[in-house]
LOMINU-10453 format. One record per residue (C-alpha): residue number from 1; residue in three letters; chain; x, y, z. Coordinates in steps of 0.1 Angstrom, whole numbers. Layout:
N
<r n="NUM" res="ALA" chain="A" u="X" v="Y" w="Z"/>
...
//
This chain:
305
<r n="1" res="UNK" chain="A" u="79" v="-228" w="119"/>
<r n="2" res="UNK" chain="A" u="63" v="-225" w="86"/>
<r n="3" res="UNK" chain="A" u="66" v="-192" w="61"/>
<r n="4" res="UNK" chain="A" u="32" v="-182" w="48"/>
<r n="5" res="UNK" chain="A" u="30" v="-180" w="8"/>
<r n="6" res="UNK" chain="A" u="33" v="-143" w="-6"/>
<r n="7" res="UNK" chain="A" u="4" v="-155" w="-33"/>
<r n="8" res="UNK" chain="A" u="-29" v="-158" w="-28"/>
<r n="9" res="UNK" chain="A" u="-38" v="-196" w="-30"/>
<r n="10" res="UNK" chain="A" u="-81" v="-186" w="-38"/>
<r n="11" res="UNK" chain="A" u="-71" v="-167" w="-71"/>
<r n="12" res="UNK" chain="A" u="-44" v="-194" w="-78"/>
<r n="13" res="UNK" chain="A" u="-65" v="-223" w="-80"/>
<r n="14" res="UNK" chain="A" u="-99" v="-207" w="-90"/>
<r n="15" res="UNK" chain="A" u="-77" v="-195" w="-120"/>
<r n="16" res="UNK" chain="A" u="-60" v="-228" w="-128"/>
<r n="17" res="UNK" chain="A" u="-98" v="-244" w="-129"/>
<r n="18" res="UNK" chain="A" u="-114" v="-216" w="-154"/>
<r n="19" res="UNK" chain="A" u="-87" v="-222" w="-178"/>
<r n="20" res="UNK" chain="A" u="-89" v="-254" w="-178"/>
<r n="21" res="UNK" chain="A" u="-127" v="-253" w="-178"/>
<r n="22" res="UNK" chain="A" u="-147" v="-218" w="-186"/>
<r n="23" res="UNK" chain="A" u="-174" v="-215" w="-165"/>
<r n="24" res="UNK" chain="A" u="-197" v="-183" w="-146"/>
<r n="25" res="UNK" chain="A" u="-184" v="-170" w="-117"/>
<r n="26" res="UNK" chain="A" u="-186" v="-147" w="-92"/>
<r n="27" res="UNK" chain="A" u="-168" v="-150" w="-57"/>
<r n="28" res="UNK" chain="A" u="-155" v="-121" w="-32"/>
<r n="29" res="UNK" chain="A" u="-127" v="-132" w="-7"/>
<r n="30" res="UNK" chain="A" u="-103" v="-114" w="19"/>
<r n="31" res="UNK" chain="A" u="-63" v="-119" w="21"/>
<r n="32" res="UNK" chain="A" u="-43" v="-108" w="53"/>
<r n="33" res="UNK" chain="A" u="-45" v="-76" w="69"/>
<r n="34" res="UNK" chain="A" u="-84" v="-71" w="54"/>
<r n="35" res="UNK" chain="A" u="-76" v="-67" w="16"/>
<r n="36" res="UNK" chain="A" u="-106" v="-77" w="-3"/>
<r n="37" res="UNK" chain="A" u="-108" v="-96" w="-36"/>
<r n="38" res="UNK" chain="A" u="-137" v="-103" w="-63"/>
<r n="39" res="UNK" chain="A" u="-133" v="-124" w="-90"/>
<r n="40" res="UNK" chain="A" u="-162" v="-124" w="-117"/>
<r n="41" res="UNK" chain="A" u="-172" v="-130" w="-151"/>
<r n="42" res="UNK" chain="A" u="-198" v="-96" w="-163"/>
<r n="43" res="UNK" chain="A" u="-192" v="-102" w="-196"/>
<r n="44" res="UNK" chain="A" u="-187" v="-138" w="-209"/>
<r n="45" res="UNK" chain="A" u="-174" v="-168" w="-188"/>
<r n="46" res="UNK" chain="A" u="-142" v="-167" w="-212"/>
<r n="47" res="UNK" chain="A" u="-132" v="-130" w="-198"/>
<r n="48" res="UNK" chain="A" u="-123" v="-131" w="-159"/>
<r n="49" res="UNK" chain="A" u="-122" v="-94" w="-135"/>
<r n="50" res="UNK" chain="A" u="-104" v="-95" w="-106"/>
<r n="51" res="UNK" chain="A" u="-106" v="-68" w="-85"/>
<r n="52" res="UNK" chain="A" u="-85" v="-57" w="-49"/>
<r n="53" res="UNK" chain="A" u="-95" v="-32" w="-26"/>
<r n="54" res="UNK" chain="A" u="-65" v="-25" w="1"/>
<r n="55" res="UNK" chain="A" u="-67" v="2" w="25"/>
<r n="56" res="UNK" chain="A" u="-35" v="22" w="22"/>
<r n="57" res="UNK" chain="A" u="-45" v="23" w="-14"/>
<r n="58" res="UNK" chain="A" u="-40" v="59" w="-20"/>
<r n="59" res="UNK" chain="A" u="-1" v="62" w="-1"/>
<r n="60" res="UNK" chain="A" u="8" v="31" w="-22"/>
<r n="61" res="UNK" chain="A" u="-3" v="47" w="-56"/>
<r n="62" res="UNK" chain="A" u="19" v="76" w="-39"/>
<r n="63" res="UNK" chain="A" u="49" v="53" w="-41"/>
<r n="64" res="UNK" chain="A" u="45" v="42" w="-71"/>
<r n="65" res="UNK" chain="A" u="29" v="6" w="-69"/>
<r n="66" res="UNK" chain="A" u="7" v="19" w="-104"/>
<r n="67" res="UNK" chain="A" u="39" v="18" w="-123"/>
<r n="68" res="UNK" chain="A" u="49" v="-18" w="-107"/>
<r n="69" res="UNK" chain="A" u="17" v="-28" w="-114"/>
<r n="70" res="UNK" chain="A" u="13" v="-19" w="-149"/>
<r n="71" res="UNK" chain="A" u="49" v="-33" w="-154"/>
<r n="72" res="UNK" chain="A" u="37" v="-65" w="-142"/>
<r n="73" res="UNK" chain="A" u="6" v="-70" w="-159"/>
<r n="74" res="UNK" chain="A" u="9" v="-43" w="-185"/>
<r n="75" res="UNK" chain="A" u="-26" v="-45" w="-207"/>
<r n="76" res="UNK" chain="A" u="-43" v="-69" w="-183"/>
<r n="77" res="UNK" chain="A" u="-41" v="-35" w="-159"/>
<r n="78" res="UNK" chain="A" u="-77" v="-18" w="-162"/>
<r n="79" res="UNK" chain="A" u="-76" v="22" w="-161"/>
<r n="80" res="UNK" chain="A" u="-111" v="23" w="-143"/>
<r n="81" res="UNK" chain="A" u="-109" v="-2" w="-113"/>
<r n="82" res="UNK" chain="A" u="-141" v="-21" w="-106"/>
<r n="83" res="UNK" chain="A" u="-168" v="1" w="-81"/>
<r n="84" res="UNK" chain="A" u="-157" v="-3" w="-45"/>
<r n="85" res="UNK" chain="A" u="-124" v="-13" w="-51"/>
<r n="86" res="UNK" chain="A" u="-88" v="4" w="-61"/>
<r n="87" res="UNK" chain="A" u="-77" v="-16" w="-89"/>
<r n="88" res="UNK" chain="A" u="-88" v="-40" w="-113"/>
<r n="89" res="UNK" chain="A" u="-74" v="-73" w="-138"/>
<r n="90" res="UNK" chain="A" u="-88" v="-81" w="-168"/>
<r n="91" res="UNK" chain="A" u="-81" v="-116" w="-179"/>
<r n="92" res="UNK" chain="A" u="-90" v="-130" w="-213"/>
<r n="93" res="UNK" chain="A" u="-85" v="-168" w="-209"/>
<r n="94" res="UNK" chain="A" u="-84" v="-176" w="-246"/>
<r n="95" res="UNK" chain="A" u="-51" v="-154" w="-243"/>
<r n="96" res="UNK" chain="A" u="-29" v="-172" w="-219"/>
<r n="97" res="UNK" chain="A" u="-4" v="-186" w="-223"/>
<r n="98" res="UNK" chain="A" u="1" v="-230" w="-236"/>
<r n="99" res="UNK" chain="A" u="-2" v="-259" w="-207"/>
<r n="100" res="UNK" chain="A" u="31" v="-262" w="-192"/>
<r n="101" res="UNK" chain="A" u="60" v="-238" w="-174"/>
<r n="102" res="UNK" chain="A" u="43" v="-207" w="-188"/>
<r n="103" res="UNK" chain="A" u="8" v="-208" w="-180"/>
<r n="104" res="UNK" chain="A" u="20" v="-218" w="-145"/>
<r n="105" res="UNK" chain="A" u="39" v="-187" w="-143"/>
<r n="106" res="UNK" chain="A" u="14" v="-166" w="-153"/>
<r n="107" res="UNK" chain="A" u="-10" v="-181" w="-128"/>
<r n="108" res="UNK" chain="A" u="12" v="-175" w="-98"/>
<r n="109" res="UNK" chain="A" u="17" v="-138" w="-114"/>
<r n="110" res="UNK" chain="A" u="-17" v="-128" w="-111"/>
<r n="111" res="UNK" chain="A" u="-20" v="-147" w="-79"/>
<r n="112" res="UNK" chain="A" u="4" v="-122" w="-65"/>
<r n="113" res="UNK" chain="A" u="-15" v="-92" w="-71"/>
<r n="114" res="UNK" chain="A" u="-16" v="-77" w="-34"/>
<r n="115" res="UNK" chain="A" u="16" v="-88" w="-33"/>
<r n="116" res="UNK" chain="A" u="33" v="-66" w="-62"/>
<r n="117" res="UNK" chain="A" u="10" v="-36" w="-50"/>
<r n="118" res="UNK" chain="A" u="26" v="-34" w="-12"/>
<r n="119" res="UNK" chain="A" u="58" v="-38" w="-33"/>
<r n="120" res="UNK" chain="A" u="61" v="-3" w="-42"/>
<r n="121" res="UNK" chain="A" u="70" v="15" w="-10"/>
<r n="122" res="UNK" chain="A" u="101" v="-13" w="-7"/>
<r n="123" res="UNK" chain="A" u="113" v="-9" w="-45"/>
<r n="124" res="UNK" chain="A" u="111" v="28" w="-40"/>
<r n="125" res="UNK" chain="A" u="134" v="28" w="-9"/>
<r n="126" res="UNK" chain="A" u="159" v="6" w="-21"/>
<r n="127" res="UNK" chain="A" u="165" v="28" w="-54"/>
<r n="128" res="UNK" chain="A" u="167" v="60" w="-31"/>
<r n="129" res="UNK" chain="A" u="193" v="40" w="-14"/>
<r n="130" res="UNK" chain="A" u="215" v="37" w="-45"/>
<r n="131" res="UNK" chain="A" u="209" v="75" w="-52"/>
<r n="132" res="UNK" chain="A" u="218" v="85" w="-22"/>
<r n="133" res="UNK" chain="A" u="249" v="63" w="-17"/>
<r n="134" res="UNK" chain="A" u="254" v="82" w="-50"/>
<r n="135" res="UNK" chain="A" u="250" v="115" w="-43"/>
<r n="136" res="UNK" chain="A" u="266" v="115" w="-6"/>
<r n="137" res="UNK" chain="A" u="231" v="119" w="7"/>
<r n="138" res="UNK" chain="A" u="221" v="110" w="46"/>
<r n="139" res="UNK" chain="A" u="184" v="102" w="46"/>
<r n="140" res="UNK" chain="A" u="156" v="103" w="26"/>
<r n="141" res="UNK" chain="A" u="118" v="106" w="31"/>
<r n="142" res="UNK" chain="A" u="96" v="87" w="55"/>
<r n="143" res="UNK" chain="A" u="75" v="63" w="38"/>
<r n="144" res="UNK" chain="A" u="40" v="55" w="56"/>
<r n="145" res="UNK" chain="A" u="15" v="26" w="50"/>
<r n="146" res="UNK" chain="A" u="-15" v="24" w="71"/>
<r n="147" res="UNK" chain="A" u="-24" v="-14" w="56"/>
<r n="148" res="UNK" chain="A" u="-44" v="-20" w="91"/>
<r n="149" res="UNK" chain="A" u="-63" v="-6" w="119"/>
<r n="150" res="UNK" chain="A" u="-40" v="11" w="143"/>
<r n="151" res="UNK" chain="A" u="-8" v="-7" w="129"/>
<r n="152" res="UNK" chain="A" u="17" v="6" w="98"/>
<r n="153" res="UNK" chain="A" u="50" v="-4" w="82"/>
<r n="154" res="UNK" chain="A" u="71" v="25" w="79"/>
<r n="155" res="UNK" chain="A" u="103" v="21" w="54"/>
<r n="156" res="UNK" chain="A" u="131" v="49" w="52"/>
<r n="157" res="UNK" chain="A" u="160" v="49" w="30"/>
<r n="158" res="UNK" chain="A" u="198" v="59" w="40"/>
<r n="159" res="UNK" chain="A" u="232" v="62" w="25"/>
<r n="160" res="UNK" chain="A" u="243" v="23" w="39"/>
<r n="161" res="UNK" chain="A" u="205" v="9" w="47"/>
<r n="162" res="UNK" chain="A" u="171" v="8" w="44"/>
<r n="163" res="UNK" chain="A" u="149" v="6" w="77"/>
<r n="164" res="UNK" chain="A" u="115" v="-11" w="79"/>
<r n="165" res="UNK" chain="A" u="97" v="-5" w="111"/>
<r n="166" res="UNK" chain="A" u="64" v="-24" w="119"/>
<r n="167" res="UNK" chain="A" u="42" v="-10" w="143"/>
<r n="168" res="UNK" chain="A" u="20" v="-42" w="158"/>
<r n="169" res="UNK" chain="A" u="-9" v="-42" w="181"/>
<r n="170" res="UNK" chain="A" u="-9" v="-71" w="211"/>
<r n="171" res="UNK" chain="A" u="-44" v="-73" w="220"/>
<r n="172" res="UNK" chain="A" u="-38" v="-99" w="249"/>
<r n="173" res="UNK" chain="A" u="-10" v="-100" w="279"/>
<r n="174" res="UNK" chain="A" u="1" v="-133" w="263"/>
<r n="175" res="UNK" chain="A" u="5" v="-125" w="232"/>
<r n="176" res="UNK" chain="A" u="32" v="-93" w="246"/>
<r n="177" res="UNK" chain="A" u="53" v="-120" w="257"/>
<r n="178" res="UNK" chain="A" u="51" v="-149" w="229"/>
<r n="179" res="UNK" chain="A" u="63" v="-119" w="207"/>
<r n="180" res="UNK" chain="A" u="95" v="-111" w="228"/>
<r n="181" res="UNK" chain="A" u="102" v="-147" w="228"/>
<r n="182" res="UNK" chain="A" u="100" v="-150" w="191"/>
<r n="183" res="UNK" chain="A" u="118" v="-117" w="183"/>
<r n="184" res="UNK" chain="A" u="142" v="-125" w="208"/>
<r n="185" res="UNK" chain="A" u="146" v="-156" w="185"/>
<r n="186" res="UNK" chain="A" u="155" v="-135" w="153"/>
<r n="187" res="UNK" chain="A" u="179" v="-114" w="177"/>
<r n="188" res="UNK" chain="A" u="197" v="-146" w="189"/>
<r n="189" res="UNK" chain="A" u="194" v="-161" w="154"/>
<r n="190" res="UNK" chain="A" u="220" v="-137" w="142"/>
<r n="191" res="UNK" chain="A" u="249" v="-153" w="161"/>
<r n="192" res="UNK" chain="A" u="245" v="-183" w="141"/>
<r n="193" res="UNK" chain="A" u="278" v="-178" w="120"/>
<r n="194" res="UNK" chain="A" u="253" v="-192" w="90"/>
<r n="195" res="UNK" chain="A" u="229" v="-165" w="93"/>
<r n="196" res="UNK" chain="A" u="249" v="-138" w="104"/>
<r n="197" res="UNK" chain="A" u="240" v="-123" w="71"/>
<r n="198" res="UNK" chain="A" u="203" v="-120" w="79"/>
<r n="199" res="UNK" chain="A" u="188" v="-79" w="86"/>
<r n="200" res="UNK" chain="A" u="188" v="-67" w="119"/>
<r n="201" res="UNK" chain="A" u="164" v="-71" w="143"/>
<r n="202" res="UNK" chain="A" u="149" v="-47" w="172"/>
<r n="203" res="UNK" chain="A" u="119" v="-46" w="194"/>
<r n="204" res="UNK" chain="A" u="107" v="-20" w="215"/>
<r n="205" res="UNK" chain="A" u="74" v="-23" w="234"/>
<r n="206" res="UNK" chain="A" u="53" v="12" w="235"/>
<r n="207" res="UNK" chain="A" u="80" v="35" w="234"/>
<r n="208" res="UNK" chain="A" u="85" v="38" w="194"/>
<r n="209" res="UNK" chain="A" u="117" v="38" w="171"/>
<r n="210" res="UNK" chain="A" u="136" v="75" w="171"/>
<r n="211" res="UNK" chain="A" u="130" v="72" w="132"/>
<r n="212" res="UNK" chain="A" u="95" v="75" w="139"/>
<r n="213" res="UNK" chain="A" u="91" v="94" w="173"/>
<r n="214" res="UNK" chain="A" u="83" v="128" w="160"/>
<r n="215" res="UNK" chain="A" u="51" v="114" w="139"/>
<r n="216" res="UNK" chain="A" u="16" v="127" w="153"/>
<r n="217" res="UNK" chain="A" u="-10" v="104" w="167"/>
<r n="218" res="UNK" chain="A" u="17" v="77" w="173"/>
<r n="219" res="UNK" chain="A" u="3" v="50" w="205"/>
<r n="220" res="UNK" chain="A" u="19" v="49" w="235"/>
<r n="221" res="UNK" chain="A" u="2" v="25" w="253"/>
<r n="222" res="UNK" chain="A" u="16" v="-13" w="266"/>
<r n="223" res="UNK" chain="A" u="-3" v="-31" w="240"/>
<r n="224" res="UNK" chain="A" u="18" v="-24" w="213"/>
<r n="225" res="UNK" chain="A" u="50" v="-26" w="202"/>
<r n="226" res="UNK" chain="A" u="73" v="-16" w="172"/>
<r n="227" res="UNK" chain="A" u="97" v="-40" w="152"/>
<r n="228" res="UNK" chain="A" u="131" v="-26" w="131"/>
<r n="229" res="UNK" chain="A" u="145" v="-42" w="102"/>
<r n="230" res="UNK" chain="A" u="177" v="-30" w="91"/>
<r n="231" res="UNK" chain="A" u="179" v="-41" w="54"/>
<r n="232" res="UNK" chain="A" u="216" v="-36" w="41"/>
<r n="233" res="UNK" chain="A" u="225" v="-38" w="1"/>
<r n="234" res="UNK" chain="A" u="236" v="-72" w="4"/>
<r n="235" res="UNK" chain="A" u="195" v="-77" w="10"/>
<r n="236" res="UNK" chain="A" u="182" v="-58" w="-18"/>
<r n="237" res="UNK" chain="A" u="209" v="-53" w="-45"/>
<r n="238" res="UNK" chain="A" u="204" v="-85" w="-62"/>
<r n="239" res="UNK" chain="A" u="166" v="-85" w="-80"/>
<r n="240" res="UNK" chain="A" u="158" v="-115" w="-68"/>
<r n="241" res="UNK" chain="A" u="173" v="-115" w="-33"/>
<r n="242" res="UNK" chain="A" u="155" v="-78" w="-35"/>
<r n="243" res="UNK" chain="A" u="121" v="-96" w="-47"/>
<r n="244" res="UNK" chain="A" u="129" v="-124" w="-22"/>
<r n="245" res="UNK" chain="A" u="133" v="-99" w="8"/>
<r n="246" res="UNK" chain="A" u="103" v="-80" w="-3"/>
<r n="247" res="UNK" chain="A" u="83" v="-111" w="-2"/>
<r n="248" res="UNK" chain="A" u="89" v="-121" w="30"/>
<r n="249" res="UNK" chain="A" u="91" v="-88" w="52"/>
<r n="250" res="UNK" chain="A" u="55" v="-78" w="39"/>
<r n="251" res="UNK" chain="A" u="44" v="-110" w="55"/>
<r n="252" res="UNK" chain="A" u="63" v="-103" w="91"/>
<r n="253" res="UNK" chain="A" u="31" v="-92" w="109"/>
<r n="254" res="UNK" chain="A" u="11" v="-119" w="96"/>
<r n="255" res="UNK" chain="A" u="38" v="-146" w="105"/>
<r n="256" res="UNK" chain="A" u="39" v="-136" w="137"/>
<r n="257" res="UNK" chain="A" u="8" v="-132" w="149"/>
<r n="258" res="UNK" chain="A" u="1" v="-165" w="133"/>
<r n="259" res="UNK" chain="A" u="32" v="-186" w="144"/>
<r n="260" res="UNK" chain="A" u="17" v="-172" w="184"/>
<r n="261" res="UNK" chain="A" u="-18" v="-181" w="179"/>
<r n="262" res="UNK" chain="A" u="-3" v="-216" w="171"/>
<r n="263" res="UNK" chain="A" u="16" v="-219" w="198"/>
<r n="264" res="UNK" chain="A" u="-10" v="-205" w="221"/>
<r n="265" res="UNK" chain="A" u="-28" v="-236" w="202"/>
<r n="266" res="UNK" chain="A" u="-5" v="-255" w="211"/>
<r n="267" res="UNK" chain="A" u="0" v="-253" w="247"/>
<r n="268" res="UNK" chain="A" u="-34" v="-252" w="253"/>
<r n="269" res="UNK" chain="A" u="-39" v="-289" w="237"/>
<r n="270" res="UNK" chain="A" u="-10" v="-300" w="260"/>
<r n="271" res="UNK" chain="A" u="-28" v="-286" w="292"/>
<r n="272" res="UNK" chain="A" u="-56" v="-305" w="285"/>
<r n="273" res="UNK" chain="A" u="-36" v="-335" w="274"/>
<r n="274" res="UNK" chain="A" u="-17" v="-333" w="311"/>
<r n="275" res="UNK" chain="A" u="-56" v="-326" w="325"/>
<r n="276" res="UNK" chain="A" u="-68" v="-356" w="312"/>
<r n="277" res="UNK" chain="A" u="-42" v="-375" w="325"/>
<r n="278" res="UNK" chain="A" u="-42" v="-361" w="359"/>
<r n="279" res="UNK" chain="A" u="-81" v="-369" w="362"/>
<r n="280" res="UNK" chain="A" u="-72" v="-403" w="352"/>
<r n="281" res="UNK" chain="A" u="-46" v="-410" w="378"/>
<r n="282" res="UNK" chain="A" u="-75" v="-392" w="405"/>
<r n="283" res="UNK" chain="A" u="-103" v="-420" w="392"/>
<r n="284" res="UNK" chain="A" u="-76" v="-446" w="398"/>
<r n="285" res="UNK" chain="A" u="-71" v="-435" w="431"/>
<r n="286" res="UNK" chain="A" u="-105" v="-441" w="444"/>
<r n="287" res="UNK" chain="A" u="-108" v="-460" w="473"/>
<r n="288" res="UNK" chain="A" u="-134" v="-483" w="472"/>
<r n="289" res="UNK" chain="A" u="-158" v="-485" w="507"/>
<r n="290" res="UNK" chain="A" u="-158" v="-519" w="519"/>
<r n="291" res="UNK" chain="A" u="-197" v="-532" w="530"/>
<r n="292" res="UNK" chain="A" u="-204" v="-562" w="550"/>
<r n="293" res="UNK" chain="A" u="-243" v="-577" w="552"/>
<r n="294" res="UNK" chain="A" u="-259" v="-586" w="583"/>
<r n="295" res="UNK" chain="A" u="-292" v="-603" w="586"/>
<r n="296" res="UNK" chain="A" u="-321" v="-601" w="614"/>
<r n="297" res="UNK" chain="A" u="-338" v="-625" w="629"/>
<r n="298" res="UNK" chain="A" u="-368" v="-621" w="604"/>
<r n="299" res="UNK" chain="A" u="-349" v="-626" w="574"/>
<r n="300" res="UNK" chain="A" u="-340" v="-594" w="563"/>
<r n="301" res="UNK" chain="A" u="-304" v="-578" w="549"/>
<r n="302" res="UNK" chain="A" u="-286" v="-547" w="567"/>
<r n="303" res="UNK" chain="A" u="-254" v="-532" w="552"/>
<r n="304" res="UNK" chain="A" u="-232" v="-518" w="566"/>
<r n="305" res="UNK" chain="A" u="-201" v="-495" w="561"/>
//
């Protein structure tokens, strides 16, 4: 199984090449989970605006993903975002940084714009852990991020742990039971004495999480399901074991529902592989009618089976 990329690959190339080579440009794109990007020139072809529009926009300014945002970028951060969307870059290329290390870095910083955005919620939870480890505190607030139709991340902070829960929509029987497979996977994966240190991992199909059961509106249907993380300090107290984690549990939903449709993929190219062969071993057992030839008196052929 591959791990998808936290950056978006679109805004790291098409960056790379106006650098290297100024040009016009105008191009809107989408990222996982329906986040939209447009990358332009309105000025000069030497200034670059990139603009994001994301859904749960307005709960992730909540928790704070401004601040991480303009700590990130700082002046490239525009106060007035582009019309239709929540936030807006504004890159100068004759202000980057030399060929080499830095530039590259820089490029892959920018390239991770949705990326630092759904950050905030997870930065915020881990330092209310600390403070309430701190303080003797039990639990703090419930975090909420509606990032898609009908599915959220929800991320709580405790005294020992931090809890991500996913809720996930299965819009096919199939897919219901290529996800138990595959979280049964990270369940048994954890008996592995070499990743015994990895989060912990729960599923529960339509009934949801007690963190979460008192929420309004919640589904309770059999096409979805609800997926726990338990993140402990070893995960996030490090900053970049903390940026590492981040990286990779904002990408859960997408990595699953990807890693089924390729094995879906997969096993339908097999069937056909085994139809194909079966149809060939059919033809060759065709039995072929024997015919003999008779003639009349007047010349004439008859066959005959």
């Amino acid at each position: 199984m591959i791990l998808l990329e936290p950056h978006n690959v679109i805004i790291q190339t098409t960056l790379a090449d106006k650098i290297a080579k100024p040009s016009s440009l105008d191009v809107q794109f989408v990222d996982y989970d329906g986040v939209r990007f447009h990358l332009s020139t309105p000025d000069r072809k030497t200034v670059l605006l990139l603009s994001m529009h994301i859904r749960c926009w307005e709960e992730l300014a909540q928790y704070g993903a401004i601040d991480v945002l303009q700590r990130e970028y700082g002046p490239l951060l525009q106060h007035e975002a582009e019309a239709e969307y929540n936030v807006s870059l504004q890159i100068d290329l004759e202000q980057v940084p030399a060929e080499g290390e830095e530039r590259e870095e820089f490029i892959k910083t920018i390239a991770l714009f949705k990326r630092n955005a759904l950050a905030a919620p997870f930065e915020l939870a881990f330092k209310n852990q600390k403070d309430l480890e701190a303080s003797g505190g039990t639990q703090g607030d419930l975090m909420q991020i509606h990032y898609r139709d009908e599915e959220a991340i929800y991320v709580q902070a405790s005294a020992d742990r931090v809890t991500v829960i996913f809720s996930t929509v299965f819009r096919e029987e199939t897919d219901r039971i290529f996800g138990k497979v595959f979280l049964q996977e990270f369940v048994d994966a954890r008996r592995q004495p070499a990743i015994q240190n990895a989060p912990q991992v729960l599923y529960s199909n339509r009934d949801p999480p007690l963190e979460i059961r008192h929420l309004p509106g919640l589904r309770n249907t059999e096409d979805i399901g609800y997926v726990t993380f338990v993140l402990f300090p070893r995960h996030f107290t490090n900053p970049t074991v903390a940026s590492a984690t981040i990286s990779h549990i904002q990408l859960f939903r997408d990595y699953l529902h990807y890693h089924i449709k390729c094995s879906k993929a997969y096993m339908h190219s097999r069937m056909r592989h085994r139809v194909a062969e079966f149809q060939k071993v059919l033809n060759r057992a065709k039995t072929e009618v024997a015919t003999t030839e008779r003639k009349t008196a007047s010349g004439r052929t008859l066959t005959s089976r």
